[in-house]
N, C-alpha and C positions, 0 to 999 in steps of 0.2 A: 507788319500789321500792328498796328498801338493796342494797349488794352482795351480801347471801348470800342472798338472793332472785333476782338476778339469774345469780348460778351455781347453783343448785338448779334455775332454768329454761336454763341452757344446757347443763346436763348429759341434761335431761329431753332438749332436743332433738336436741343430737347426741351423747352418750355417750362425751364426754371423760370423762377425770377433773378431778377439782376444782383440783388444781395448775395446769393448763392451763387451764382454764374462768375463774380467776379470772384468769391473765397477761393472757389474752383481753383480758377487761373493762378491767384495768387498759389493756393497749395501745391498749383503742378507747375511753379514756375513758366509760366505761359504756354507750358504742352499745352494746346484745344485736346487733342487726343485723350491727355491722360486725366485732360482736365472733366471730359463728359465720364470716363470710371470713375473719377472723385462723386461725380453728382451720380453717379449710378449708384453706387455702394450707398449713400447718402438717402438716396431715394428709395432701396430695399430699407434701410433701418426705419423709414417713415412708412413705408406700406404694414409693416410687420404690427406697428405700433396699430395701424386705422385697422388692423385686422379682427379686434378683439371688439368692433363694433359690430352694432346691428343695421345688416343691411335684407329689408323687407322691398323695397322698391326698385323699378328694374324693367325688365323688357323680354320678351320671348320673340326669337328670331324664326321665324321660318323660311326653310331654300329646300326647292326640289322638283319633281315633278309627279303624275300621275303613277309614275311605277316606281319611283325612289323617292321620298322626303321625310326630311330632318325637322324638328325643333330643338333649341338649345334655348335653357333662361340666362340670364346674367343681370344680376341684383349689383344694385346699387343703394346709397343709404338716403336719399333722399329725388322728388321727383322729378328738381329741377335735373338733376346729373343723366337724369334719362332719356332728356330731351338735348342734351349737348353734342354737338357736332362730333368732337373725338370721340365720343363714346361711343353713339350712334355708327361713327364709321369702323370702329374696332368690331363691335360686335356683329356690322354685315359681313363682314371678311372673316370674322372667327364664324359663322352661320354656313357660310361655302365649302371650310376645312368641312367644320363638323360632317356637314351632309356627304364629305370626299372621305372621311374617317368612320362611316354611320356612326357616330356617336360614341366611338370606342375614344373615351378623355382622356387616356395616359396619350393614347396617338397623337389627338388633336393638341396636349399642352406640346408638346416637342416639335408640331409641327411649324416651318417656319411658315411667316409672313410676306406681304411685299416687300417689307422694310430689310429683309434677310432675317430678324431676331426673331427668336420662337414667339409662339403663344404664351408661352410663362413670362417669359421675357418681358414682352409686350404690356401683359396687364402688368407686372411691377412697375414699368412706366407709366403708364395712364394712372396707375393710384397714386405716383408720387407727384405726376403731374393736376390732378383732378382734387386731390385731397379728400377723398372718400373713401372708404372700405367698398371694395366690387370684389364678387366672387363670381365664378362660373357656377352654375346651379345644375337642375334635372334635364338630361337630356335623349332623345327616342330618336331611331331612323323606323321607318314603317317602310318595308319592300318585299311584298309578296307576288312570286311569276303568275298567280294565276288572277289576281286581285288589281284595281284601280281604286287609287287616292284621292280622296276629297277633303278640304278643310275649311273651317272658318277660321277666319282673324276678329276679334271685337275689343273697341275703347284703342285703335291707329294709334300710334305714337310717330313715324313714318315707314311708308313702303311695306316691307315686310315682317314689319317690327309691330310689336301689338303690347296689351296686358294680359288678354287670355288668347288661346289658341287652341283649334280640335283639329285631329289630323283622323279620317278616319278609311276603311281599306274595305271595300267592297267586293265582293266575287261573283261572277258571273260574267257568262259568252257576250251578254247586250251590252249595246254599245251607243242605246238612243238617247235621246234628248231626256226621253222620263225618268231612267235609268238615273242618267249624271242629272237633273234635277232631283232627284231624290238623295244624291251621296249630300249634295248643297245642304240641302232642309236638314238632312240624318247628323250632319258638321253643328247644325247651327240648335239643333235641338238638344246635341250633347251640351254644345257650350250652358244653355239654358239650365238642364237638368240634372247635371252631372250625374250621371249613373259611376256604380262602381266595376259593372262587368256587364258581359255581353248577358249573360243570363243568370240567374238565381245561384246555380252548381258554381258558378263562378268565382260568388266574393267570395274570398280569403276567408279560412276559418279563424286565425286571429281576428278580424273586423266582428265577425259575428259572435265568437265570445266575448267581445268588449262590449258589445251591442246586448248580448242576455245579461251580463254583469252589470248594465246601466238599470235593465226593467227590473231586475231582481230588486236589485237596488231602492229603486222606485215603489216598487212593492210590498216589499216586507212588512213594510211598518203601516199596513193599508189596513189591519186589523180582521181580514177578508179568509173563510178557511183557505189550506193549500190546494187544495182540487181545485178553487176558482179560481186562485193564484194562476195555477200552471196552467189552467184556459186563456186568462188573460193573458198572459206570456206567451201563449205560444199563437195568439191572435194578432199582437205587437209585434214577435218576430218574423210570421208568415208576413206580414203590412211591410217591415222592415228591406225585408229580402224581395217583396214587389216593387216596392218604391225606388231602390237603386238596382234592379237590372232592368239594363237597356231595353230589352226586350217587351218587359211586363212592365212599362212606365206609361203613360196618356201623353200621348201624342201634342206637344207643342203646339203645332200647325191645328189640330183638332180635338182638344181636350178629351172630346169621349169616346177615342176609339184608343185603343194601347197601341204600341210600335207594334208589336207582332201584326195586329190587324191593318193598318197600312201597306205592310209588306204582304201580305196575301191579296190586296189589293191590288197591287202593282199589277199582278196574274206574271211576274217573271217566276219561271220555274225555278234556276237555278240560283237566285241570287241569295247570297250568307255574309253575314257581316263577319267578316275575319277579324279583324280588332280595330282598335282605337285608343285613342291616346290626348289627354285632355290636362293642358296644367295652364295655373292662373298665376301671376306674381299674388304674394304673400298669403298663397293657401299652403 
């Protein structure tokens, strides 16, 4: 096999360029073998370097079904790279592990591929090939035995690929058409409105100290005595704490009724929103 035979087949297989493909060769004396280590070592000291970039753009994969499903994000540093073919097919097949690992990531980076090479493995390829900083980002599996899954996908990039995604887990024995229209709308109203929890008791008491440290904040210098101070505050926190739980928010589909009110509406006895799960690239 001549040399330009032998970089025409080390391009085919790893997607260097030919400048590189040949140093290869020449370095491993015509090994192909040792010549793709060459450009592998080559192409981890290149990923290392794109690592220390800012990568805000990217794609959220979702794989699953009604009683198991997975989303995984995987940032990229610009928008064009999110729409590229190898990217796009690394991260449907990293999206299959995930949802086979729920989401547990030291799993899913060791796990291998079609190619045989792990996950780790893999994205040090694709970054040495691609030339961008790509990380694997925030990742949920949602699978509760008593619960059915509903989600939206909004702003398609393709198939199952998106830039936001709501995956949300409903409970109850019904099994109708209004039921699963309702998980639909309940997907597409988080995406809208992002709540931070199912109900008020919910959000994180960190959030809510950063949230009275904002009004305070806001306040102080308002000239106002403290008694009105702390009406005010505690007017802004109670608004605070209604605005982002799911529950207590105005209904998307119907501005002036709240979620609670919808759901009593339905007349299902048993049905509970078990959780949900909502991430956006570059939130």
């Amino acid at each position: 096999m001549s040399d330009i035979e032998k970089i025409k087949k080390l391009r085919q297989s790893t997607g260097a360029g030919f400048k590189d493909c040949n140093t290869a060769i020449q370095e491993a004396n015509g090994d192909l073998e040792k010549a793709v280590e060459i450009l592998r070592v080559k192409g981890i000291s290149k990923a290392s370097k794109k690592m220390s970039r800012e990568a805000n753009e990217g794609v959220i994969a979702l794989t699953g079904d009604e009683n198991k499903i997975s989303l995984i994000e995987v940032n990229c540093e610009t928008d064009f790279v999110a729409k590229n073919e190898n990217f796009i097919n690394f991260v449907k097949e990293l999206s299959e592990i995930n949802n086979n690992c729920s989401s547990d990531i030291e799993k899913v980076k060791s796990s291998n591929m079609k190619n045989s090479k792990n996950v780790e493995e893999n994205l040090i390829d694709i970054i040495a090939k691609i030339g961008e900083k790509i990380t694997i980002g925030r990742s949920k599996t949602i699978s509760n035995p008593s619960s059915k899954n509903f989600f939206y996908l909004h702003t398609i990039v393709k198939d199952n690929l998106s830039k936001l995604a709501v995956v949300v887990s409903l409970e109850s024995k019904d099994q109708s058409e209004k039921m699963k229209f309702f998980g639909k709308q309940l997907s597409m109203h988080i995406a809208a409105s992002n709540p931070l929890s199912i109900d008020v008791e919910g959000i994180k008491s960190d959030v809510i100290k950063k949230e009275e440290d904002l009004v305070f904040e806001e306040l102080k210098n308002s000239g106002k005595p403290d008694e009105i101070i702390k009406k005010i505050s505690l007017g802004k926190m109670n608004k605070f704490k209604e605005e982002n739980s799911l529950l207590n928010q105005f209904w998307v589909m119907e501005p002036k009724k709240k979620v609670k009110q919808i759901i009593n509406e339905l007349k299902i006895p048993d049905l509970r929103i078990k959780e949900f799960f909502r991430i956006k690239i570059g939130e």
